[in-house]
LUMTORNU-989923 format. One record per residue (C-alpha): x, y, z; residue number from 1; residue in three letters. Coordinates in Angstrom, 3 decimals. Example, Ala and Ser with C-alpha at 12.3 -4.5 7.8 and 13.67 -1.06 7.14 Angstrom:
2
SITE       east      north         up     k     r
SITE     12.300     -4.500      7.800     1   ALA
SITE     13.670     -1.060      7.140     2   SER
END
This chain:
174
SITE       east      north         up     k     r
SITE    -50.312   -120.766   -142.822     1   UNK
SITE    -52.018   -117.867   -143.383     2   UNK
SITE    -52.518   -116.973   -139.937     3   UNK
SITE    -48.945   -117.288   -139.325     4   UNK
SITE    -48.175   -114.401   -141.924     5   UNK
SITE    -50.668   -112.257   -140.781     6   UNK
SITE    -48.972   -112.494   -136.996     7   UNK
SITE    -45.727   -112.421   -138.322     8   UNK
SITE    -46.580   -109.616   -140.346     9   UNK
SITE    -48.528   -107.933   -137.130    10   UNK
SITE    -45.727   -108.548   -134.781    11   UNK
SITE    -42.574   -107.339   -137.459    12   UNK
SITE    -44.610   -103.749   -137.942    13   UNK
SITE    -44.964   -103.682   -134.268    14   UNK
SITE    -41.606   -104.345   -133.333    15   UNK
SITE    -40.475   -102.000   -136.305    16   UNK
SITE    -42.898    -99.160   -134.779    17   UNK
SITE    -41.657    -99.666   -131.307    18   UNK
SITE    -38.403    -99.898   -132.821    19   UNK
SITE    -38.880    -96.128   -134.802    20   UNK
SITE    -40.550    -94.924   -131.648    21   UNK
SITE    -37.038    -95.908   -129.447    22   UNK
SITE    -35.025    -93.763   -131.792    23   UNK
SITE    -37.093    -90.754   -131.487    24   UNK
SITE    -37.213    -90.424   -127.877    25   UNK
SITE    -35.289    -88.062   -127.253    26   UNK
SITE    -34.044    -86.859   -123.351    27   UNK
SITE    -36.322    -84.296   -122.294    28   UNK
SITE    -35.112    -80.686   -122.024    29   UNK
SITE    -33.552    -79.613   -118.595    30   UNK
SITE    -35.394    -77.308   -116.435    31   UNK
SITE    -33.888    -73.964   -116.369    32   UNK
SITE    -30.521    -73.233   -114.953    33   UNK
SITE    -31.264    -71.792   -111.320    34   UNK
SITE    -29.391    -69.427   -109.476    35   UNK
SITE    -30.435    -71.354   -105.873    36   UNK
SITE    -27.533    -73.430   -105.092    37   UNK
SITE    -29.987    -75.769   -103.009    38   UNK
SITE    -31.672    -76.750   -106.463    39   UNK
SITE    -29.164    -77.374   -108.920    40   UNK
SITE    -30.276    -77.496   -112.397    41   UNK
SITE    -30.096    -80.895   -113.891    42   UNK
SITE    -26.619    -80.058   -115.871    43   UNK
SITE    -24.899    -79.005   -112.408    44   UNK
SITE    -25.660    -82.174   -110.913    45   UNK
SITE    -24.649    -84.252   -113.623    46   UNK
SITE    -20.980    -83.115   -113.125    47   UNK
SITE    -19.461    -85.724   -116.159    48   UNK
SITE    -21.871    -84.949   -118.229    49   UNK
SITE    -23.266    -88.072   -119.408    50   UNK
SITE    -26.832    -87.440   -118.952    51   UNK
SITE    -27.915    -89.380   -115.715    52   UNK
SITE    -27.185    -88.079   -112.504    53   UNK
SITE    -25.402    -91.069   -110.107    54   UNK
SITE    -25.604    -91.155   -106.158    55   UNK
SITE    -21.751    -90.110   -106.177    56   UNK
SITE    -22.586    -86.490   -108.116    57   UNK
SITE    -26.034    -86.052   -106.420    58   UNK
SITE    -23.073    -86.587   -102.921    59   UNK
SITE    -20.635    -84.402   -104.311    60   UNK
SITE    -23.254    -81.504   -104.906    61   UNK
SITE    -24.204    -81.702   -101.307    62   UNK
SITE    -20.581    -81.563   -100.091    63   UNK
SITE    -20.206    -78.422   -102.496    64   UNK
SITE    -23.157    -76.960   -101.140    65   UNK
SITE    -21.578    -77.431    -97.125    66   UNK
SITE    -18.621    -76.133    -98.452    67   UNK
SITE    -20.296    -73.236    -99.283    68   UNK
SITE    -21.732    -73.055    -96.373    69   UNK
SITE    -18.680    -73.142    -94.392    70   UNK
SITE    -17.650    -69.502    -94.889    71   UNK
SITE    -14.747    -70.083    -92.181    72   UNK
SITE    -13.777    -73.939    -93.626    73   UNK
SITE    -13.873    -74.829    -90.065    74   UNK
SITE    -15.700    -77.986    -91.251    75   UNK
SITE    -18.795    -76.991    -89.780    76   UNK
SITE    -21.705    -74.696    -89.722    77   UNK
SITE    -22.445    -72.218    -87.155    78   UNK
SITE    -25.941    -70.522    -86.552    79   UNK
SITE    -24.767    -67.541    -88.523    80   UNK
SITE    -23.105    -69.282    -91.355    81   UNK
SITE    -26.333    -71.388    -91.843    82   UNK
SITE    -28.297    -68.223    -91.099    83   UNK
SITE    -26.319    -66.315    -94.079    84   UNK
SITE    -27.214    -69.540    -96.389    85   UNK
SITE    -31.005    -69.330    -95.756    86   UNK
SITE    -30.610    -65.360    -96.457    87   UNK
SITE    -28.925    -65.653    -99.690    88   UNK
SITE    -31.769    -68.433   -100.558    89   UNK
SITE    -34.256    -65.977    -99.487    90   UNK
SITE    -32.960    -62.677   -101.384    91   UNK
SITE    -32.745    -65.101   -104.507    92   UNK
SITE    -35.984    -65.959   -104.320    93   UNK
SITE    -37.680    -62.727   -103.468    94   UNK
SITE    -35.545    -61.501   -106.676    95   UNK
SITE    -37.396    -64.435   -108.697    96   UNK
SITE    -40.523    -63.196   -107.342    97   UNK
SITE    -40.641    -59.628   -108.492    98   UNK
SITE    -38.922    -60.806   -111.474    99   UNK
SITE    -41.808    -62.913   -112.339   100   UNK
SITE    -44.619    -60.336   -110.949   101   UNK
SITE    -43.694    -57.183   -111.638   102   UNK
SITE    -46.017    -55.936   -114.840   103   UNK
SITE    -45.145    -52.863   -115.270   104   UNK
SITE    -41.597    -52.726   -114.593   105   UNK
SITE    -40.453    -51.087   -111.779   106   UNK
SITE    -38.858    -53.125   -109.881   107   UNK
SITE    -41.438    -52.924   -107.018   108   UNK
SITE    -44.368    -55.273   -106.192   109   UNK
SITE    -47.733    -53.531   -105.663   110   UNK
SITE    -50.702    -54.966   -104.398   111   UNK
SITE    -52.123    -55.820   -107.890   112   UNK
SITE    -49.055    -57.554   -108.717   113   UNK
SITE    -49.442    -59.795   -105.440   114   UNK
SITE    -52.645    -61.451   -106.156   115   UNK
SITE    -52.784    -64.254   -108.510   116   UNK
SITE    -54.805    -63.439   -112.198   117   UNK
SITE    -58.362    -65.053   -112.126   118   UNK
SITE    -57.880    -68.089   -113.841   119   UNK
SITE    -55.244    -68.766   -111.117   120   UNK
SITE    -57.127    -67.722   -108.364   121   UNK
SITE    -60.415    -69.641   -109.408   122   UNK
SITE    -57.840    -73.153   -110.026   123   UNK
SITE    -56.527    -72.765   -106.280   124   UNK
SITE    -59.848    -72.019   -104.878   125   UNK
SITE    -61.704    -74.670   -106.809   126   UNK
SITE    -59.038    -77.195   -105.417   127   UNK
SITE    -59.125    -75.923   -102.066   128   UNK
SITE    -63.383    -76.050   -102.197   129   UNK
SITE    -63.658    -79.936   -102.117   130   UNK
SITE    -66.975    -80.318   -101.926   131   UNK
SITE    -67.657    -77.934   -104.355   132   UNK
SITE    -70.248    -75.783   -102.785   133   UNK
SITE    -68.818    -72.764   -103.497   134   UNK
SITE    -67.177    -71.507   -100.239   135   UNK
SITE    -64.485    -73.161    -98.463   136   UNK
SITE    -65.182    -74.138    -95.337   137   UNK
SITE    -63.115    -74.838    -91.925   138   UNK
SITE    -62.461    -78.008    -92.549   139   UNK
SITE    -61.786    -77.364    -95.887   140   UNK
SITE    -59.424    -74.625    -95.065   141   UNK
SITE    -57.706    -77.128    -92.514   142   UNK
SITE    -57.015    -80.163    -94.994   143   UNK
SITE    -55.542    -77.787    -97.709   144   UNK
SITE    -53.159    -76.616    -94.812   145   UNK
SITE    -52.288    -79.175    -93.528   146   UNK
SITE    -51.825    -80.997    -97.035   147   UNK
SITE    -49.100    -77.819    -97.951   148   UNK
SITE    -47.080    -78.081    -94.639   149   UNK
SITE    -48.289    -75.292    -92.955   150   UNK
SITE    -50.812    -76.437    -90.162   151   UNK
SITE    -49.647    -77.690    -86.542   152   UNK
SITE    -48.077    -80.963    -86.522   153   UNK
SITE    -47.829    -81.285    -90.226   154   UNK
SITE    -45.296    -78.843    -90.958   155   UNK
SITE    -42.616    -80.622    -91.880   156   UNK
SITE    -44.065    -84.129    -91.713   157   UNK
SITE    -43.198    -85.365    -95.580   158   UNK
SITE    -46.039    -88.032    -95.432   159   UNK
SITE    -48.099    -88.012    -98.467   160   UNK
SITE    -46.227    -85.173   -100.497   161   UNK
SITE    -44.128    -86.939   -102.397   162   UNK
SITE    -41.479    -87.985    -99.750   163   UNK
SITE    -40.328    -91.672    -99.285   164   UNK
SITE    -39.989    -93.093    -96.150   165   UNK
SITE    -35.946    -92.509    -96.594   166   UNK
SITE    -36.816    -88.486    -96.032   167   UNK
SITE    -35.803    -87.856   -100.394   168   UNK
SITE    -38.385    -87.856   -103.292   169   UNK
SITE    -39.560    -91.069   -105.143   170   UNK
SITE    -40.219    -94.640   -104.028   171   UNK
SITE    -38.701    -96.428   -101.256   172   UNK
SITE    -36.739    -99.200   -101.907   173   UNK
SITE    -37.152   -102.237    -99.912   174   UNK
END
């Protein structure tokens, strides 16, 4: 009998603690509103604002986003119309770029300004130098390309980086 109140006891403060724990979660803050219309923030794509984002509003952002696209609304995209896309994307980002890097203010990037602080710089080098021996060699140099997309017949091959078998983030479903 005694047993039995100690577990009951046990279990009730668990349950209560999971319980307490429930009610504080709260939903984690939303990344920053971007100005990139190919990465919405989180509050774009959750168009009826009920906190989840569904299939249908993750669809409709993509249709806004040809839409867009479609400077002429003749329901499709031309070389130049996708060309002016990817140019916007690009200015936007370059824009983000000095915004982040420029120290002193000017509104320029100098060289200084290009090359990542030390504790930056020793993080991506350390990860690149996988056998830690201090250098990084061919090889080395190789798999770190090729792992970012940017070496021969990886480029664009998702395999590995996150990438489902479907072409989109996350696990398949099967």
């Amino acid at each position: 009998m005694k047993t039995t109140l100690m577990m009951t006891t046990l279990l009730a403060s668990l349950s209560l603690g999971a319980v307490a724990q429930a009610q504080t979660v709260t939903t984690p803050p939303a990344a920053a509103p971007t100005d990139d219309p190919m990465r919405p923030d989180f509050a774009t794509l959750d168009v009826d604002g009920d906190g989840a984002v569904t299939q249908e509003e993750m669809q409709a952002q993509a249709l806004s986003r040809f839409a867009t696209a479609d400077t002429d609304g003749d329901g499709g995209l031309s070389a130049e119309e996708m060309i002016a896309q990817q140019d916007q994307r690009r200015a936007a980002r370059m824009a983000r770029m000095i915004a982040a890097r420029d120290t002193n203010g000017d509104g320029l990037l100098q060289a200084e300004e290009m090359v990542p602080d030390g504790d930056r710089m020793a993080r991506m080098f350390d990860h690149m130098d996988s056998d830690a021996d201090g250098s990084i060699s061919a090889a080395e140099f190789d798999a770190m390309t090729e792992h970012i997309g940017r070496g021969g017949p990886g480029r664009g091959d998702h395999k590995g980086r996150g990438h489902d078998d479907r072409g989109g983030h996350g696990r398949s479903r099967g």
